[in-house]
N, C-alpha and C positions, 0 to 999 in steps of 0.2 A: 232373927229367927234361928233357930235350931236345927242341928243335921238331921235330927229322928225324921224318918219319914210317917210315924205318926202324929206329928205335927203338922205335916200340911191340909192344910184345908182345900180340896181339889179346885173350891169356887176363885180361892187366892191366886192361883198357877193361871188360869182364865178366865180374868175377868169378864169378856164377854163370852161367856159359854151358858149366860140365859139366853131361854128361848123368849123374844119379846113379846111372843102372844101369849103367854100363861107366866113368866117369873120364875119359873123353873128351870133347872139345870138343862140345858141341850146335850142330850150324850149323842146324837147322830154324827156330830164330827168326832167323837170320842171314840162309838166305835166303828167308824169306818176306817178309823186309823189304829186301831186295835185288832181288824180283820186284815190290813194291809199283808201280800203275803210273807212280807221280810220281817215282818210284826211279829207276826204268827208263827212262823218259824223260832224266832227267838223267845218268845212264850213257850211253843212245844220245848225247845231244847232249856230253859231253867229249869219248866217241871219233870221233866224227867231226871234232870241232876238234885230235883228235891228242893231248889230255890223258891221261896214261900212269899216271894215281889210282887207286890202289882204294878204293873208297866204304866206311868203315869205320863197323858199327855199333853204336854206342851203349847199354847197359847198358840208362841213362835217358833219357826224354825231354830234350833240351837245345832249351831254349824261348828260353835266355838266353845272352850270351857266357859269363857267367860259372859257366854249368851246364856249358856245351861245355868252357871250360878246367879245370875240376875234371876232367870223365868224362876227357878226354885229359890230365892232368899238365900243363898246358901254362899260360903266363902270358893273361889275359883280352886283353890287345893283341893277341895275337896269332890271334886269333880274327875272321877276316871275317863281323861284323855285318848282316845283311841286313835292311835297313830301307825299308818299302817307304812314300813321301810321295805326297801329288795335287799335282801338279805344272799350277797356273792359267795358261792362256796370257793374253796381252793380249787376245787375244780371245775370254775364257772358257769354253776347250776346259778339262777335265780330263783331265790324263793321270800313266799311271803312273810313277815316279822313284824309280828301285833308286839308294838308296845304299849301296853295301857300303863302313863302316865299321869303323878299330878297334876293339875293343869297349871299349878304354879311353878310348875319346871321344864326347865328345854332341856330334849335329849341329847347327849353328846356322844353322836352313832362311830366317832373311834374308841371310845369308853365301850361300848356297850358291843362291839367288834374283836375288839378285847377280851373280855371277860367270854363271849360265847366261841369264842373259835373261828367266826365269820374271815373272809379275806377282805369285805369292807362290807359296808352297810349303806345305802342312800334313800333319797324321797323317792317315792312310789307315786305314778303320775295315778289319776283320774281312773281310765283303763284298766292298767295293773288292782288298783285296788277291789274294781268293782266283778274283774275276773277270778281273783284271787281268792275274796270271802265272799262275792255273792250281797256286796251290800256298795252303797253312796260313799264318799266323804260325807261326814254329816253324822252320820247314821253306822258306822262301823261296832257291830254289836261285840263283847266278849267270847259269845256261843255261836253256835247255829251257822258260821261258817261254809260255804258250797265246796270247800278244798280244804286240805292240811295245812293249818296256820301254827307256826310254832309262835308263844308265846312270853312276852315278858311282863312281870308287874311291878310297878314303881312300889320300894318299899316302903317310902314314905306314906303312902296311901293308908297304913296300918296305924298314921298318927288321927287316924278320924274313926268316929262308931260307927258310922254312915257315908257312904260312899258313893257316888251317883254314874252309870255306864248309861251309853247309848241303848237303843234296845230297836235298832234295824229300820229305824227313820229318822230325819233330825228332829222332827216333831215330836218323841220318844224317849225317855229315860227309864229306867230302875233303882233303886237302892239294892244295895250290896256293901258287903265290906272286904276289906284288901284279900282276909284267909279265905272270902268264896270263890273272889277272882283268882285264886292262885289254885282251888280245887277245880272247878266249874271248868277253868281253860284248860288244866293239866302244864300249868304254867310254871314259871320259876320265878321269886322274889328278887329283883337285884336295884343294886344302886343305876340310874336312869345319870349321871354323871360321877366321875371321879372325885375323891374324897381333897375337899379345899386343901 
């Protein structure tokens, strides 16, 4: 299958998303989960930055890149990773630090500590993350954020047309490509590890 998201066939992404009394598509879990409010915030916030996506949902929870490229056909690279770190200043503020990476790459947060100036970087527990942007593990949208999330975007994401972010449930994704995540976030392009 193809990254284009006008290649998917929505019946392909859930298979059982017939309704068994009629053979027709069930959109009722499609869109209760398209009203969800974390949903719907990250719908409000693409359209207003002009993001022309339809938020497609998911069969299964996709917790992982590699849940997300299975449910969509699609290579695990090509999957924006949303990875949320505490981001220590020099002078021991914590703050929150979206990395949207490949999903074929681990971040190497004194690389990426480095290059932003941070005094370190670490995992951001459960808590942190969901007080931070206002969203799950799982479900860590690009947008629509509840706090100031400073942003990073794996540049390698730019080797694909197509691109795929959470979009505020794990049940949730969008298409997107790497120049929207890096407009849409107010983001910076960087290497997600130092050069071999």
């Amino acid at each position: 299958m193809t990254d284009s998201p006008s290649a998917l066939d929505p019946s392909a992404l859930d298979p059982s998303a017939l309704d068994p009394s009629t053979g027709r598509p069930d959109t009722t879990r499609a869109s209760t989960l398209l009203d969800h409010p974390a949903v719907s915030r990250v719908r409000d916030a693409l359209a207003r930055a002009g993001v022309r996506a339809d938020v497609v949902v998911l069969d299964g929870a996709a917790r992982t890149a590699a849940q997300a490229a299975a449910a969509l056909g699609t290579s695990v690279a090509a999957i924006a990773n949303s990875l949320v770190f505490v981001a220590t200043t020099t002078e021991g503020a914590r703050l929150p630090l979206l990395v949207l990476t490949s999903g074929g790459h681990r971040v190497d947060t004194d690389h990426l500590a480095t290059i932003t100036g941070y005094a370190s970087i670490g995992k951001a527990d459960a808590e942190f993350v969901r007080n931070t942007t206002g969203f799950i593990i799982g479900g860590v949208a690009p947008v629509a954020h509840t706090g100031p999330v400073t942003t990073l975007v794996d540049v390698t994401l730019a080797d694909h047309d197509v691109v795929w972010a959470a979009a505020g449930h794990t049940h949730t994704v969008f298409p997107t490509t790497h120049d929207e995540l890096v407009r849409v976030t107010g983001g910076r392009s960087v290497t997600v590890r130092p050069p071999a």
